[in-house]
N, C-alpha and C positions, 0 to 999 in steps of 0.2 A: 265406626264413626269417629272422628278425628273431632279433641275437645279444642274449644275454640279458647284464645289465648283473653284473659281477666287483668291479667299483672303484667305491669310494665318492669324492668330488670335493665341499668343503664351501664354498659360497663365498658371503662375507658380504655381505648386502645392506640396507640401509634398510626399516623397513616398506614407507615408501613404492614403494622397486625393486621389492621382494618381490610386490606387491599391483599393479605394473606389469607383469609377467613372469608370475604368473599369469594376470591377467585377459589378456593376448596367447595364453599358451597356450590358452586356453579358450576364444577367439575362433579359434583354427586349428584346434580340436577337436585335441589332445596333450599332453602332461605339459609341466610346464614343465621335467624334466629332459631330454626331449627337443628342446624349444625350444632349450635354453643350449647341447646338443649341435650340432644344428643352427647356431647362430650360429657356436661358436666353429669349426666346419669353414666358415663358410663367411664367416668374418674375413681379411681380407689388413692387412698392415701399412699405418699412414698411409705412411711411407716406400714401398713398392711400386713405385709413380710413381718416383721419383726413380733408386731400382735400380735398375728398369729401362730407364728415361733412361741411366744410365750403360752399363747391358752394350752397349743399343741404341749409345752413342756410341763404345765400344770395339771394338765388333765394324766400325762404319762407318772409322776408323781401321786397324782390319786389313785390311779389304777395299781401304782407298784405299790400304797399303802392297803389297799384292799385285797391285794394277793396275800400280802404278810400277814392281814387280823385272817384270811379265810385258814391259811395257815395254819395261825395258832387257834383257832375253832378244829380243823381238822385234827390237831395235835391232839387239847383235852379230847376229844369226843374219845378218840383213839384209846387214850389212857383212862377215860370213862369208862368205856366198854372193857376196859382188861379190868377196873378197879370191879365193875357188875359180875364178871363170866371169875374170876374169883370166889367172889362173894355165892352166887350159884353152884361155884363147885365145891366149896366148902357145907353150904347146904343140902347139898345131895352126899355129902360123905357122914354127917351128922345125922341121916333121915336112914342111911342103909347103916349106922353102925348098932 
């Protein structure tokens, strides 16, 4: 069910825009209030691009920071376990001597 229109939205245009924007909508069989609904839902900013160039480069940035700390967790654990398996072989040389 198609919601019935509440708000009036006045926006200025040239004969000529005017007499482009109908003849579009009346080539897509719709109002042209429908038409301009349509567009402006389905407008993205020129900027867009570039956004989301940036979230994309901020996010790639946090991901390269989280590889480096798993990294360096994977390092000590590493030298964790060599500082324990030490420490165990030295207690089994002290238990048999």
């Amino acid at each position: 069910m198609a919601a019935t229109a509440t708000e009036r939205i006045v926006v200025q245009a040239t004969p000529k825009e005017k007499q482009a924007i109908s003849a579009k909508a009346k080539r897509f069989g719709m109002s042209a209030g429908e038409l301009m609904r349509r567009a402006a839902a389905a407008y993205t900013s020129p900027d867009a691009d570039a956004e989301l160039a940036a979230l994309a480069d901020a996010a790639l940035a946090a991901a390269n920071r989280m590889s480096a700390s798993i990294d360096e967790v994977d390092a000590f654990i590493a030298a964790s376990n060599q500082r324990i398996a030490a420490m165990e072989a030295a207690a089994q040389r002290r238990k048999g001597a």
